[in-house]
SEMAR-374255 format. One record per residue (C-alpha): residue number from 1; residue in three letters; z, x, y. Coordinates in steps of 0.05 Angstrom, whole numbers, plus 5000, padded with zeros to 4 digits. Layout:
# residues N
[NUM, 'ala', [Z, X, Y]]
...
# end
This chain:
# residues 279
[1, 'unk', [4287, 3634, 8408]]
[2, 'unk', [4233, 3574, 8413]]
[3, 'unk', [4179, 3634, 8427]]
[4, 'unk', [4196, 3680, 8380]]
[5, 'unk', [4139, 3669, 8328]]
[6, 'unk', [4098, 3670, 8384]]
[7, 'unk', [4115, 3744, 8413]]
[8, 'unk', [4104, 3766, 8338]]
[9, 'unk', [4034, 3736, 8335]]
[10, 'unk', [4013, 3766, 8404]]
[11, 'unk', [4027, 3841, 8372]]
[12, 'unk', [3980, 3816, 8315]]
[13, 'unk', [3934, 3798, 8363]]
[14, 'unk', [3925, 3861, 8394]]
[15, 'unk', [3894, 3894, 8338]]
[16, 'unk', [3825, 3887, 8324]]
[17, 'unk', [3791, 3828, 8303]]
[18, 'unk', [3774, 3828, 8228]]
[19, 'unk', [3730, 3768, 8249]]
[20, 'unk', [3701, 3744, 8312]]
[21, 'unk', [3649, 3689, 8311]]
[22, 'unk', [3631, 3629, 8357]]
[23, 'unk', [3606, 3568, 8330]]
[24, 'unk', [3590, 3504, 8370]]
[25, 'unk', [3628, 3530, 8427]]
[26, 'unk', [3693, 3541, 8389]]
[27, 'unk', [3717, 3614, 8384]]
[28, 'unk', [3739, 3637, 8318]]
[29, 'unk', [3778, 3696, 8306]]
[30, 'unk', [3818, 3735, 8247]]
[31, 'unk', [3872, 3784, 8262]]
[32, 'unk', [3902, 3813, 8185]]
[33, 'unk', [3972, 3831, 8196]]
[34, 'unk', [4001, 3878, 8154]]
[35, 'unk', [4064, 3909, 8182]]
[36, 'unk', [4131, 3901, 8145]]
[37, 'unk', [4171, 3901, 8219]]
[38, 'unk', [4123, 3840, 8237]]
[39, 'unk', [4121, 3804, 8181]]
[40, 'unk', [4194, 3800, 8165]]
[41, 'unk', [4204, 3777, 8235]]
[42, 'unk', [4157, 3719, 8235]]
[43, 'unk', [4188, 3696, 8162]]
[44, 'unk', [4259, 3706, 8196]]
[45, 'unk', [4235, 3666, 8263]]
[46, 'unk', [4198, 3610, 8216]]
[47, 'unk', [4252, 3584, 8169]]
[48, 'unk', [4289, 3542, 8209]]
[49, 'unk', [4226, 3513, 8236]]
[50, 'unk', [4208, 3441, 8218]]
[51, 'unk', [4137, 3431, 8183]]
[52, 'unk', [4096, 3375, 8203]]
[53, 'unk', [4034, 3359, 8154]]
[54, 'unk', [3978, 3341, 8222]]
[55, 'unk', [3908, 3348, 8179]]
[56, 'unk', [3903, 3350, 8101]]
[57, 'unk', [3963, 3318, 8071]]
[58, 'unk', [3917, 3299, 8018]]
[59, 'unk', [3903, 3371, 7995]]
[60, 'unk', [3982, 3386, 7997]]
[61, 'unk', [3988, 3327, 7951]]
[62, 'unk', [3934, 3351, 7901]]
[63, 'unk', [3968, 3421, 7908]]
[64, 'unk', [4037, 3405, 7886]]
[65, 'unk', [3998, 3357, 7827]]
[66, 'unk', [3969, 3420, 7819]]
[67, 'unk', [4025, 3462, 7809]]
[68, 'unk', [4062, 3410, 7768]]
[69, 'unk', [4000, 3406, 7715]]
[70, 'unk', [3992, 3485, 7717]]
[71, 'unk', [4066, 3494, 7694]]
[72, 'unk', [4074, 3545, 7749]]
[73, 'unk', [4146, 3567, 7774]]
[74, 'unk', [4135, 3587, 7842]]
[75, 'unk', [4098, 3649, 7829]]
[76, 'unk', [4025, 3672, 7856]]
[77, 'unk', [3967, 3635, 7841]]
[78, 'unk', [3980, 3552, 7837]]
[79, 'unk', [4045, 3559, 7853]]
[80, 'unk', [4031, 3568, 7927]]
[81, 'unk', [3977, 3535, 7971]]
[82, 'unk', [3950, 3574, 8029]]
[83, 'unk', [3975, 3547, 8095]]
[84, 'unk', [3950, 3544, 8175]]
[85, 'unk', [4016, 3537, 8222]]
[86, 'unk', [4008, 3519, 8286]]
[87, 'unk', [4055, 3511, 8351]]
[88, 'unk', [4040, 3449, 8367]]
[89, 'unk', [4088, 3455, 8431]]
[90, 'unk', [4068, 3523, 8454]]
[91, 'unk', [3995, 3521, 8436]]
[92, 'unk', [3987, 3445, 8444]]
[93, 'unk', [3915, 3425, 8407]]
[94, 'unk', [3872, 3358, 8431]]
[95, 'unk', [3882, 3293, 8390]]
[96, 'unk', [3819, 3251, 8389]]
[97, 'unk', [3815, 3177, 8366]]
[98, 'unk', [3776, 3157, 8302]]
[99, 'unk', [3736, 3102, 8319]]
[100, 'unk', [3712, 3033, 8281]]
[101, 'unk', [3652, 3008, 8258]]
[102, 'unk', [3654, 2946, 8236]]
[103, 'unk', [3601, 2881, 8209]]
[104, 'unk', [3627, 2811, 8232]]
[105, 'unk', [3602, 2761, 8177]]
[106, 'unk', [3612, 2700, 8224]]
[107, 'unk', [3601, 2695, 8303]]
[108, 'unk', [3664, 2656, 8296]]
[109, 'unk', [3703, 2716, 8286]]
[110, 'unk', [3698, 2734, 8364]]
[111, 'unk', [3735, 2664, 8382]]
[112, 'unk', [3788, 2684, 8343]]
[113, 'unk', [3796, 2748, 8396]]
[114, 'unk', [3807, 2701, 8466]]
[115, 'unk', [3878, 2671, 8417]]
[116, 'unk', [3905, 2743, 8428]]
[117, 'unk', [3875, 2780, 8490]]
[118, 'unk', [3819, 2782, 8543]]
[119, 'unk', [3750, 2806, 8551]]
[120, 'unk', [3731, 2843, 8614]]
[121, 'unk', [3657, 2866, 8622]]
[122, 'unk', [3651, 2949, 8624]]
[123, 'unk', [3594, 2983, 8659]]
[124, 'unk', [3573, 3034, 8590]]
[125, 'unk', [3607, 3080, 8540]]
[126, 'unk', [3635, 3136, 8598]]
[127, 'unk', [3675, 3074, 8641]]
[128, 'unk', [3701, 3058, 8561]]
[129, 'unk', [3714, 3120, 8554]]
[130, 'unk', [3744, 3141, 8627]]
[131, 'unk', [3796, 3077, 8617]]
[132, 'unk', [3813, 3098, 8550]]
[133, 'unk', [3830, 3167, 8552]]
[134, 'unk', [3900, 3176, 8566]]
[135, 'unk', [3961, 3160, 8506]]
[136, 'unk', [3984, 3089, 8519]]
[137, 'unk', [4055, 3120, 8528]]
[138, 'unk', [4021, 3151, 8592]]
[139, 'unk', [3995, 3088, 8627]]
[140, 'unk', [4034, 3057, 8681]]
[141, 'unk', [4073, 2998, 8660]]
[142, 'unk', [4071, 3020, 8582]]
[143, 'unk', [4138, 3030, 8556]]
[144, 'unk', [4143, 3083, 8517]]
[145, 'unk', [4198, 3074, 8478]]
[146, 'unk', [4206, 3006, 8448]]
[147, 'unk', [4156, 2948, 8435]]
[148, 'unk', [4167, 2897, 8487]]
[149, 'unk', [4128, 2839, 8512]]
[150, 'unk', [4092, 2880, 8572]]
[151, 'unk', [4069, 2933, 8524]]
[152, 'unk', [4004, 2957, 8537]]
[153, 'unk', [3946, 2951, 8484]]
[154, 'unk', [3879, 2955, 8504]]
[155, 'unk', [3815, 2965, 8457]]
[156, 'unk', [3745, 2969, 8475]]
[157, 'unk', [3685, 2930, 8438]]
[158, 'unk', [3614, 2944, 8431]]
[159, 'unk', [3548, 2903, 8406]]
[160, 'unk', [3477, 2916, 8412]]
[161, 'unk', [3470, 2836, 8446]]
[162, 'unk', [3532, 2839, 8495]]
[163, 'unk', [3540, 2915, 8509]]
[164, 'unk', [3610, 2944, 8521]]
[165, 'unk', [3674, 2902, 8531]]
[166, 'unk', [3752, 2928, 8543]]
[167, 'unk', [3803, 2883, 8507]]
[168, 'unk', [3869, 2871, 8538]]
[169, 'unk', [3924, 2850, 8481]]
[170, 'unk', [3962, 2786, 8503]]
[171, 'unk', [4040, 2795, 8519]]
[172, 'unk', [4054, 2741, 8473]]
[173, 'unk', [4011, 2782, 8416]]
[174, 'unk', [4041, 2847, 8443]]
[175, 'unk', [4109, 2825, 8428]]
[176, 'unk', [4105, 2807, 8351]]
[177, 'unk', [4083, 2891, 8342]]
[178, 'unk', [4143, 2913, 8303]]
[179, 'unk', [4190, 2969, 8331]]
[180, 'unk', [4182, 3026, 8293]]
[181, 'unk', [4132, 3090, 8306]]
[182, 'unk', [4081, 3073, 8256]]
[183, 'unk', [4077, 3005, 8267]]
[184, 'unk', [4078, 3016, 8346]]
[185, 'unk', [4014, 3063, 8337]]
[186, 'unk', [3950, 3036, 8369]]
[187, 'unk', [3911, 3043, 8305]]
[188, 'unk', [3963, 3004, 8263]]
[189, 'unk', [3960, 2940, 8317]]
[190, 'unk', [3887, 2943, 8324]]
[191, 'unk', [3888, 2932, 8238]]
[192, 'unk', [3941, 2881, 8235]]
[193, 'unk', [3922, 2843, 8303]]
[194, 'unk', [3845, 2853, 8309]]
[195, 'unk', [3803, 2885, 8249]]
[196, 'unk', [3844, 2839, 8195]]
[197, 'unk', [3857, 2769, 8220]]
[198, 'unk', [3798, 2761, 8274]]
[199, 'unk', [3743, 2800, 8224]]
[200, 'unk', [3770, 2795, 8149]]
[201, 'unk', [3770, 2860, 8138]]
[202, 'unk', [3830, 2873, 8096]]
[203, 'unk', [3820, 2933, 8039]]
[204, 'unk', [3787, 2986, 8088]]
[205, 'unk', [3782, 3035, 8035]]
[206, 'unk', [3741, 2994, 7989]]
[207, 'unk', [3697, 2955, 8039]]
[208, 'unk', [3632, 2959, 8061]]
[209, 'unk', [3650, 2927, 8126]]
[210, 'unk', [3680, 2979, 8159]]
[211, 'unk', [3674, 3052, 8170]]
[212, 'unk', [3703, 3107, 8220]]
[213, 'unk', [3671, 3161, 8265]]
[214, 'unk', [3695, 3207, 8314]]
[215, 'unk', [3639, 3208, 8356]]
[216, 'unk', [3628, 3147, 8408]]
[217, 'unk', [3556, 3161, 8415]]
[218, 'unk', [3550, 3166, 8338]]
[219, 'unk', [3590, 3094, 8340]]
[220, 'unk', [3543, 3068, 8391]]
[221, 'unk', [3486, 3090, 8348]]
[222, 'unk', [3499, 3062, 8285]]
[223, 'unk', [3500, 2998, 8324]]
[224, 'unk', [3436, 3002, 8356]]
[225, 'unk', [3393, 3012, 8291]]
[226, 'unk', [3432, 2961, 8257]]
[227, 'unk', [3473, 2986, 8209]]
[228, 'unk', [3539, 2960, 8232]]
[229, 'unk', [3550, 2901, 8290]]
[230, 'unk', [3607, 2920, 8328]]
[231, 'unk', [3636, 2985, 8345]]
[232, 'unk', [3717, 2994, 8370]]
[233, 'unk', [3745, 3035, 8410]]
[234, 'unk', [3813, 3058, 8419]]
[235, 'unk', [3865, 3102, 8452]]
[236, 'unk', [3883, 3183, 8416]]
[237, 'unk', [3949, 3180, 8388]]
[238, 'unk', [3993, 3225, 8415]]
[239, 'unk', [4030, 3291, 8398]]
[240, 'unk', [4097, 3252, 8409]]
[241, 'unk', [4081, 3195, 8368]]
[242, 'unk', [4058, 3233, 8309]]
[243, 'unk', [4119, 3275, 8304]]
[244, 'unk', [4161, 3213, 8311]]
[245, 'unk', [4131, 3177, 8255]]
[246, 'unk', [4143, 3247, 8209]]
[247, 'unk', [4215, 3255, 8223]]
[248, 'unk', [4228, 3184, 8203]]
[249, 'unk', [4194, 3201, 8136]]
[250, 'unk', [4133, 3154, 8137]]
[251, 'unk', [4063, 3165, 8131]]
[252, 'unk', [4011, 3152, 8190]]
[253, 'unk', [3956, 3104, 8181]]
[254, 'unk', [3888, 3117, 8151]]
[255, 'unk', [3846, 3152, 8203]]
[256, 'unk', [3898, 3154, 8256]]
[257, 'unk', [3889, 3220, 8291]]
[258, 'unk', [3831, 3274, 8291]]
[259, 'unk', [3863, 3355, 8309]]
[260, 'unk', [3806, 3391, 8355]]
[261, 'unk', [3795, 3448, 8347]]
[262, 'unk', [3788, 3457, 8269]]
[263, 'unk', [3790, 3521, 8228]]
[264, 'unk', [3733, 3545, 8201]]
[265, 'unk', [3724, 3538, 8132]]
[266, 'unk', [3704, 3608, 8087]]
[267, 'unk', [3741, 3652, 8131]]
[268, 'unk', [3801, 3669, 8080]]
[269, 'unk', [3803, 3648, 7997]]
[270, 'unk', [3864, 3635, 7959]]
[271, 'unk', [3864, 3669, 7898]]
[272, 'unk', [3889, 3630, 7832]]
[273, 'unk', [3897, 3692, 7793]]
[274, 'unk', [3932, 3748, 7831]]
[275, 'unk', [3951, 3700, 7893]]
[276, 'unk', [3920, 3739, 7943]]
[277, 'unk', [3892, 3717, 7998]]
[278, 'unk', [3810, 3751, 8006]]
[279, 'unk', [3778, 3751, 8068]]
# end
């Protein structure tokens, strides 16, 4: 039963709240489960679920190094880390795009852009924003299922001089993106076809020439006062695509997706000494 997990949690969730708090117009709320019956069942309904890591593989990582250094053998404390599941097909969340701020050392880096696309003048950040909002596998006339020379990759550009441009990837370009689900993704063509051969900007964790924000208006900002020349914008990566790329066992690019909403932090500790998790 797909729903199963699902008709436990409602149960849970008629009990009362142990915490119920809004902040920034996200609801936040705490239900502590402690009957045997409903417990079992939600272990039973879970273990033949697959586990996708969406936000924080870098804490799993540093848990299991964790666990390894500790000499733990699966009991409480660091032999567990505390987890958040969700049902990502039941109780689908919103994927936002991380955008790019980037500084162009040479105005000569924008000629490189007409070999591999077009520029087409937008009106401001909402028509940007309007045009990019849907998953590229949801345009008309994007195949979503192979690369292919009419595949559809579009990117939107911002300067303080020119204002707001949308990018249209040439077929030619468009065809050389390799078949496979990470290389496919938005983010990872916008790297290999756009940030690194038209701007130089290889390393992205070490350089100063690039950084990422999930807010456009914090993008356009930054622009305005200066601190970075160009903003890009790009598609969300979708649910589909993300799953995808995890079942064939590779990892997603550097600041591929963002989950909305998040968890708040403090609500529930993980102990280290008794393994109990305190509210």
């Amino acid at each position: 039963n797909k729903k199963a997990v699902n008709s436990f949690l409602k149960k849970s969730m008629k009990l009362e709240a142990f915490a119920d708090v809004t902040i920034e117009g996200v609801r936040h709320r705490l239900f502590i489960e402690t009957r045997p019956s409903v417990i079992a069942g939600i272990e039973k309904a879970m273990k033949s679920k697959p586990m996708f890591i969406a936000d924080g593989h870098h804490r799993f990582e540093t848990a299991c190094n964790f666990k390894k250094e500790s000499g733990a053998k699966g009991q409480a404390g660091p032999g567990y880390v505390m987890t958040y599941f969700a049902d990502c097909y039941n109780n689908p969340f919103k994927i936002f795009p991380t955008h790019r701020l980037i500084k162009i050392a040479d105005a000569k880096n924008w000629d490189r852009l007409s070999k591999i696309g077009t520029l087409e003048k937008a009106k401001d950040l909402d028509a940007v924003l309007k045009h990019l909002n849907d998953f590229r596998e949801d345009v008309p006339g994007s195949p979503a299922t192979k690369a292919s020379a009419g595949r559809l990759y579009e990117f939107a550009f911002y300067t303080k001089e020119y204002g707001f441009y949308l990018f249209k990837m040439n077929k030619a370009t468009a065809s050389k993106v390799k078949n496979n689900p990470v290389d496919r993704l938005d983010v990872a063509v916008l790297h290999k076809f756009i940030i690194d051969p038209c701007f130089g900007i290889k390393k992205i964790e070490k350089s100063e020439s690039i950084d990422f924000t999930r807010s456009p208006q914090d993008a356009v900002g930054r622009v305005d006062h200066g601190v970075f020349d160009a903003a890009l914008f790009l598609r969300p990566t979708s649910l589909k695509e993300m799953i995808l790329a995890s079942k064939k066992g590779v990892k997603m690019p550097q600041k591929s997706t963002y989950f909305y909403p998040k968890l708040l932090s403090g609500l529930v500790f993980h102990s280290f000494e008794d393994g109990i998790e305190n509210s």
